[in-house]
C-alpha positions as CSV (number, residue, x, y, z in Angstrom):
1,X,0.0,0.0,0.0
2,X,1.3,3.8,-0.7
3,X,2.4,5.6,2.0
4,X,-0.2,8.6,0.9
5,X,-2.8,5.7,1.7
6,X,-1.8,4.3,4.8
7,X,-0.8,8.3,6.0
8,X,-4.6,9.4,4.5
9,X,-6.2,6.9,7.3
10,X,-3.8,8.0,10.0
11,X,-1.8,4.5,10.0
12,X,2.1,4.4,10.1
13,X,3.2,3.0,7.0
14,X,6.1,1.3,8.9
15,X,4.2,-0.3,12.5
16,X,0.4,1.0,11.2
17,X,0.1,2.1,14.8
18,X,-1.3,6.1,15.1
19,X,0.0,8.9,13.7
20,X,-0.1,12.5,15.8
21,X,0.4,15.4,14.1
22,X,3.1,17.7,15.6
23,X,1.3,21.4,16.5
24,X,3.3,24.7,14.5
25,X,4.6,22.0,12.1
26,X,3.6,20.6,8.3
27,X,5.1,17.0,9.9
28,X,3.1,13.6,11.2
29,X,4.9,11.7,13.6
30,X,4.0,7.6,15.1
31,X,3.6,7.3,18.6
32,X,5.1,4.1,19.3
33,X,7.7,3.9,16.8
34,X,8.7,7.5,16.1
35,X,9.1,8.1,12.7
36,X,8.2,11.0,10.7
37,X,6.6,11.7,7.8
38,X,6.5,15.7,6.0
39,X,2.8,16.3,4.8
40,X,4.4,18.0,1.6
41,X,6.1,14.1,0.7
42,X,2.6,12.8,1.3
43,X,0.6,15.1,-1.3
44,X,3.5,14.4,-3.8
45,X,3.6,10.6,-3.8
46,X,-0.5,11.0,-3.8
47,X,-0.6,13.3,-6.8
48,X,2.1,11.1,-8.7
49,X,-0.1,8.0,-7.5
50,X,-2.9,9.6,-9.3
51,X,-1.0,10.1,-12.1
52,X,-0.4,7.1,-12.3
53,X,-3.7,5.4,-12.1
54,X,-5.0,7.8,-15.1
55,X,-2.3,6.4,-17.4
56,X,-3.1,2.8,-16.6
57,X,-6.9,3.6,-16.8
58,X,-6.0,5.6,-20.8
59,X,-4.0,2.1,-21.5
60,X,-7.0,0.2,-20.7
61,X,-9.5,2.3,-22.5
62,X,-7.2,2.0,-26.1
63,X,-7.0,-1.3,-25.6
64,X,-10.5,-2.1,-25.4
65,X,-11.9,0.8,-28.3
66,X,-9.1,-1.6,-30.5
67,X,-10.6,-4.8,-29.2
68,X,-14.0,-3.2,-30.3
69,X,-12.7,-1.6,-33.4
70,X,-10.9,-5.1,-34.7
71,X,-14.6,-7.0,-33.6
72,X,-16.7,-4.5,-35.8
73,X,-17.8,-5.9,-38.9
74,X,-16.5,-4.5,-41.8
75,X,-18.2,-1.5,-43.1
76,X,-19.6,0.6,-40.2
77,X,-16.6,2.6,-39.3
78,X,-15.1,3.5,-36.2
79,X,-18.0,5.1,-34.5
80,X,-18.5,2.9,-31.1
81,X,-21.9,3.4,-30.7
82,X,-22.8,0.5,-31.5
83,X,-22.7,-3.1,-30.7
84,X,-23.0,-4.4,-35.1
85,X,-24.6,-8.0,-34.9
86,X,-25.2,-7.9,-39.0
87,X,-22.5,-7.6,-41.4
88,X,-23.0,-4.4,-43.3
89,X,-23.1,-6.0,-46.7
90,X,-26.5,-7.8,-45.9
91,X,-27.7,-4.7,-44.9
92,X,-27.1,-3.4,-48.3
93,X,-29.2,-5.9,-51.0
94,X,-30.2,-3.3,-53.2
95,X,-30.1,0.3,-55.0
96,X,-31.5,1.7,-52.5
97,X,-30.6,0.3,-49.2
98,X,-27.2,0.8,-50.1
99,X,-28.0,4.7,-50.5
100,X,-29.4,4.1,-47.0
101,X,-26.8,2.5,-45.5
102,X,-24.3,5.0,-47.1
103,X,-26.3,7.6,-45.7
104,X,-26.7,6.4,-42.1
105,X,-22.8,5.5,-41.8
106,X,-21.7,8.9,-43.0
107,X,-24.0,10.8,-40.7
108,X,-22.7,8.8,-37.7
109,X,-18.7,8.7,-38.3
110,X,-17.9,12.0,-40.1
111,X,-21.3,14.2,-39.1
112,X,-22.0,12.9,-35.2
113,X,-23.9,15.2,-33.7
114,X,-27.8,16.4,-34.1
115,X,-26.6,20.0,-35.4
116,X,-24.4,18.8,-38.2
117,X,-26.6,15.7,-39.2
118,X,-29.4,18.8,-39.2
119,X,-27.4,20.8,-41.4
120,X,-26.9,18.0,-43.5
121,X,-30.3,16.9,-44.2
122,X,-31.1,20.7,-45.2
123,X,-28.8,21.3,-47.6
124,X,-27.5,17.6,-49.1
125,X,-30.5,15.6,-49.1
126,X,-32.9,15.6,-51.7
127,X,-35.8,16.6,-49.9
128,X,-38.6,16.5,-52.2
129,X,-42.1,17.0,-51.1
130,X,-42.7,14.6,-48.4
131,X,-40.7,16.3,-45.8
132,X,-41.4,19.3,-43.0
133,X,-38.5,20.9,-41.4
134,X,-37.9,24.5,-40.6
135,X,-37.6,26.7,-43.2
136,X,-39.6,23.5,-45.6
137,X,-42.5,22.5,-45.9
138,X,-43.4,23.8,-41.9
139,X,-47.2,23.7,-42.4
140,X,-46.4,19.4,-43.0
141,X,-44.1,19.6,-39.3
142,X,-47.0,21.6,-37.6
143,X,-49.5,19.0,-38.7
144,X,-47.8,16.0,-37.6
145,X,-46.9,17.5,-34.3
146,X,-50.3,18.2,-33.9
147,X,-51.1,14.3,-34.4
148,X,-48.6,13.6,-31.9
149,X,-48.9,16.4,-29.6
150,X,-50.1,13.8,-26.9
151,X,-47.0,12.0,-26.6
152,X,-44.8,15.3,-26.7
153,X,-43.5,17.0,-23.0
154,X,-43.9,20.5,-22.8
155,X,-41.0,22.7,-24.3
156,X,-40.3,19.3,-26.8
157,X,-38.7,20.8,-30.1
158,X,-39.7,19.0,-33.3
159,X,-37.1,19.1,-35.7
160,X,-37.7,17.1,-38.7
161,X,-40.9,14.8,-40.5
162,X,-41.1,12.5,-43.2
163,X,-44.4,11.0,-44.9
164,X,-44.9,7.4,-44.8
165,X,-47.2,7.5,-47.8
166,X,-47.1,8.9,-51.3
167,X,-50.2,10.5,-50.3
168,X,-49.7,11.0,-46.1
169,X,-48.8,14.9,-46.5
170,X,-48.4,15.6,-42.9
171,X,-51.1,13.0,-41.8
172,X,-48.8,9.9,-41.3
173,X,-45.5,9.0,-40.9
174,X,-42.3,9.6,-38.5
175,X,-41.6,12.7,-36.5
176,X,-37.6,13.0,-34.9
177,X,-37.8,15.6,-32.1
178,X,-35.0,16.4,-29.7
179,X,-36.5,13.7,-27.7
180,X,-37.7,10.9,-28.8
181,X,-38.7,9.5,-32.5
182,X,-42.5,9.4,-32.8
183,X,-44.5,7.3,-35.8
184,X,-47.9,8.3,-36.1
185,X,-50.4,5.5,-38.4
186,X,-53.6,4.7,-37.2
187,X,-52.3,5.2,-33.7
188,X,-48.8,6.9,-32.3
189,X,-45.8,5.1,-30.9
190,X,-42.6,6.7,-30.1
191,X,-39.4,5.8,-29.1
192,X,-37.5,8.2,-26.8
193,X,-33.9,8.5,-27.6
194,X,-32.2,7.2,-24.5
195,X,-34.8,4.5,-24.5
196,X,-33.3,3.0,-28.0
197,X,-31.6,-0.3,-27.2
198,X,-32.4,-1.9,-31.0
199,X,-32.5,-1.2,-34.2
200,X,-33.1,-3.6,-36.6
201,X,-32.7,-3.4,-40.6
202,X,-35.4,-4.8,-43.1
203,X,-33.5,-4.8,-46.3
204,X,-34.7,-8.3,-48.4
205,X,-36.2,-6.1,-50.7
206,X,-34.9,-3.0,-52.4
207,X,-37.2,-0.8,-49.8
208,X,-35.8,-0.4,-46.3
209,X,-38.0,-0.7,-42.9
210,X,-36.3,0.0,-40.0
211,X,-38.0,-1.1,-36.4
212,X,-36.6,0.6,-33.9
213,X,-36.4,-1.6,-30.9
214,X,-37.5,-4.0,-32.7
215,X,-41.1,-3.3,-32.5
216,X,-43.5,-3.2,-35.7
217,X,-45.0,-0.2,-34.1
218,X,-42.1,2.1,-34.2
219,X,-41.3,1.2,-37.8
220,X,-39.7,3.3,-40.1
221,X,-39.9,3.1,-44.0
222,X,-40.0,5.4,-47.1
223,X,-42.5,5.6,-50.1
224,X,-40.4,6.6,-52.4
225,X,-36.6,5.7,-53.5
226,X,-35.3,9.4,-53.5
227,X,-36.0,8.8,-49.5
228,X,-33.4,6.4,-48.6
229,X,-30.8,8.9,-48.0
230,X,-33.5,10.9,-45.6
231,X,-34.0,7.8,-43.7
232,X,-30.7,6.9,-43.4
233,X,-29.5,10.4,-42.2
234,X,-33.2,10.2,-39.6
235,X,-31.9,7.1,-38.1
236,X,-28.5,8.4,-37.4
237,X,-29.9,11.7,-36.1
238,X,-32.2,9.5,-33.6
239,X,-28.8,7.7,-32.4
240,X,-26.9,10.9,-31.8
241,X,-29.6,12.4,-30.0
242,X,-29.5,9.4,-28.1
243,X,-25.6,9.7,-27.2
244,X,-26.1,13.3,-26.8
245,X,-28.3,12.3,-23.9
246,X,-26.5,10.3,-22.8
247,X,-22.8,10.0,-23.6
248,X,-21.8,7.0,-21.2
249,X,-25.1,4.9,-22.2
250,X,-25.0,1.4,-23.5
251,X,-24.2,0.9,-27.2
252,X,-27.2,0.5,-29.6
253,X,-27.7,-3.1,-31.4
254,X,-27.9,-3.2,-34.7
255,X,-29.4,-6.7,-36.1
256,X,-30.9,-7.8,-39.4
257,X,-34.8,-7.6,-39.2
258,X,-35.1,-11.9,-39.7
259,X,-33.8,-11.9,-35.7
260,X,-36.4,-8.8,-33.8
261,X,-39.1,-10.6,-32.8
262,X,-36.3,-12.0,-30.3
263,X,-36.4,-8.1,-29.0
264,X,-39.8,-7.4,-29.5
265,X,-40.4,-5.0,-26.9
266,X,-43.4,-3.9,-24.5
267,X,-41.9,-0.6,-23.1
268,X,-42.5,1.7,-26.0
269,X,-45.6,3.8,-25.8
270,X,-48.7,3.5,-27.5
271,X,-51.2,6.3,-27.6
């Protein structure tokens, strides 16, 4: 044991029996077997201890981000987010779920945060018309946050919606806030964002569904082709609002859609 340690709960690091310390002085001295020991030596070896302890814990915190990084499938970057049970290429079957996958990757290891993935979607993606956002389409945003204004706490920001249907125009489909993802059909069901455990890819056909959590109520799809890239970037905004929340939470698992009934889950609200 350090000195520091054995000084810090008034044991003599030589007999452990009491230390005094002397009146007028910066010095602790043992009662029975008289050494001495400068409260200046003390603080040093304590702070160099410290020291110490940080590098080892740095060590073991590279070591395990390359443990992770060399057990990531190939494909998803080095974002640690996520724990990957899918290999990235069977998440990319066709045209357009590659696009989606492309999409999602980039948003997560070059983009990261809500504000640039924001930006992003305003001034890369092709919107089209079956999107609301500020400064787009708003009258679409202020009708689907009426739909879902239920599930929303007060202050809740809604940042982004996307239709569901050629033909939904603000009726249907799924709202991102700053808090929680919220998918309005013939009733709403949301997801809030440090409540996302799963997400799990539908890509057999050339159209992508995404069930986050791996619940058929929160799922996630486009109408249209051009929309792969908007879901894409809408998933990864979801996730970095989630790790905004919540830096130190648990990574997200990603599966293949064939394997979510396994995580089917109760806890998401219905209203």
């Amino acid at each position: 044991m350090h000195m520091a340690k054995i000084v810090q709960i008034n044991k003599c690091p030589n007999c452990f029996a009491k230390l005094e310390h002397v009146e007028g002085s910066n010095k602790l001295v043992c009662e029975y077997c008289g050494a001495e020991f400068n409260l200046e030596d003390v603080e040093k070896e304590e702070a160099s201890a410290a020291k110490e302890n940080a590098s080892e814990k740095s060590a073991e915190m590279a070591e395990d981000a390359e443990k992770t990084k060399k057990r990531r499938p190939a494909g998803w970057g080095d974002q640690d987010w996520f724990d990957t049970r899918v290999e990235y290429t069977k998440l990319c079957t066709g045209e357009d779920t590659r696009k989606m996958m492309k999409i999602f990757v980039k948003c997560i290891n070059e983009l990261k945060t809500p504000e640039k993935i924001i930006k992003f979607i305003r001034t890369d993606i092709d919107k089209g018309g079956g999107i609301g956002m500020a400064g787009f389409n708003e009258d679409k945003l202020k009708m689907i946050t009426e739909k879902a204004k239920k599930v929303l706490e007060p202050g809740e920001t809604p940042i982004i919606y996307a239709n569901s249907a050629l033909l939904s125009n603000g009726k249907k489909g799924m709202l991102i806030t700053d808090k929680r993802t919220v998918v309005v059909k013939s009733s709403v069901n949301f997801v809030k964002h440090d409540a996302l455990d799963y997400i799990c890819f539908d890509t057999d056909d050339d159209y992508a569904n995404i069930y986050l959590n791996g619940n058929s109520a929160t799922e996630l799809n486009t109408p249209m082709s051009a929309d792969s890239d908007l879901l894409g970037a809408m998933i990864a905004l979801a996730c970095a609002y989630s790790f905004e929340m919540d830096p130190d939470r648990e990574q997200i698992i990603i599966k293949h859609h064939e394997d979510y009934e396994e995580f089917e889950s109760e806890d998401d609200d219905e209203y």
